[in-house]
C-alpha positions in Angstrom: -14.8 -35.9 81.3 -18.0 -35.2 79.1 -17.3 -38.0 77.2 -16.6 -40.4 79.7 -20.2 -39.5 81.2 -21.3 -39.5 77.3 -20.6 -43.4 77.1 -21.2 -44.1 80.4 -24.9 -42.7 79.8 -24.9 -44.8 76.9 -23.7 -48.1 78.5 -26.2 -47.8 81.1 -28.9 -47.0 79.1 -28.3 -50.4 76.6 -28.3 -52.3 79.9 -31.8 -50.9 80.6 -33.2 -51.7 77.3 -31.6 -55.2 77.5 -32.6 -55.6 80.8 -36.5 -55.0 79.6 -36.1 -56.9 76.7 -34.9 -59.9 78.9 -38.2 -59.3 81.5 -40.4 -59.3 78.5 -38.9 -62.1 76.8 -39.2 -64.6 80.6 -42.6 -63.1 81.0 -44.6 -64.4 78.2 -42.9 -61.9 75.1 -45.0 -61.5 72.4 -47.7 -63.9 73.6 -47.7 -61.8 77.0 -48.7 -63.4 80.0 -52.9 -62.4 80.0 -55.0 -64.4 82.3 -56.2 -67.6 80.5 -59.4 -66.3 81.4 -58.9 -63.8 78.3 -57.6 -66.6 76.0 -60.0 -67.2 73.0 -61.1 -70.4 73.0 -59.5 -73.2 71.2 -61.9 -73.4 68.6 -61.5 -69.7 67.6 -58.0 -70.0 67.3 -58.9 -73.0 65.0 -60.4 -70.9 63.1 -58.7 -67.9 62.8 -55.0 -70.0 61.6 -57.2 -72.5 59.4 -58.7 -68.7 57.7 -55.0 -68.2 57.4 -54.4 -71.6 54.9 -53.4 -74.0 57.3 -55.0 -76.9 58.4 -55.1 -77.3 61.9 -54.1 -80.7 63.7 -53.5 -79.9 67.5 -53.5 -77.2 69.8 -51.7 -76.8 73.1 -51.2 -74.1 75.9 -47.2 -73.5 76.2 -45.2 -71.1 77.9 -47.9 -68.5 77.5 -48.5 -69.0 74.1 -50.9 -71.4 72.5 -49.0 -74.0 70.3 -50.6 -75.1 66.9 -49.4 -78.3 65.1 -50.5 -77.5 61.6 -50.0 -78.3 57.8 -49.2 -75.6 56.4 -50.7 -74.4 52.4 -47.7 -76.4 50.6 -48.8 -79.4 52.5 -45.8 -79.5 55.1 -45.9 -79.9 59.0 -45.6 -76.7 61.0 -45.8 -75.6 64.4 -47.0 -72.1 65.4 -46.9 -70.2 68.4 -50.0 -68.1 68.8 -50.9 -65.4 70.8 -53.6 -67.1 72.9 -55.4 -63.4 73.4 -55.6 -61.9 69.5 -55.2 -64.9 67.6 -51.9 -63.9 65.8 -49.2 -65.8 65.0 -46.2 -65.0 66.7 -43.7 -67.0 65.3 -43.1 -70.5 63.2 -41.2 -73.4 62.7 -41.3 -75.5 59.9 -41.4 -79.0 60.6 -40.4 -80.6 57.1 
């Protein structure tokens, strides 16, 4: 019986972390979902990724995140996501 209640306990609480993992991940995830009156401005996020070595083509707002069309240091296209609040890159794609 104990360890019926043992896995049970542990099912349920895998479900809860998944189930959190799933509301973070519809609700904005790393970029969060902060007012866009928070957002830096496009121009500072410019400038922080182009401090970083890339050179900066085109931003958008997307999903909560702020998309950045880039070249990146080796001279190929790539597209960043970008927290819109700190400025930090969240995740890349490499377009070449």
């Amino acid at each position: 019986m104990r360890k019926f209640l043992a896995i049970t306990a542990t099912v349920l609480t895998f479900a809860a972390v998944g189930q959190a993992y799933a509301s973070e991940r519809s609700e904005g995830g790393a970029c969060g979902n902060e007012p866009t009156a928070q957002w830096m401005t496009k121009d500072a996020i410019k400038a922080k990724i182009a401090a970083q070595g890339y050179d900066v083509r085109r931003l958008k707002a997307e999903g909560g995140c702020m998309e950045v069309y880039a070249i990146d240091k080796k001279g190929a296209r790539a597209q960043l996501q970008v927290n819109p609040v700190s400025g930090a890159i969240v995740s890349t794609e490499d377009n070449d």
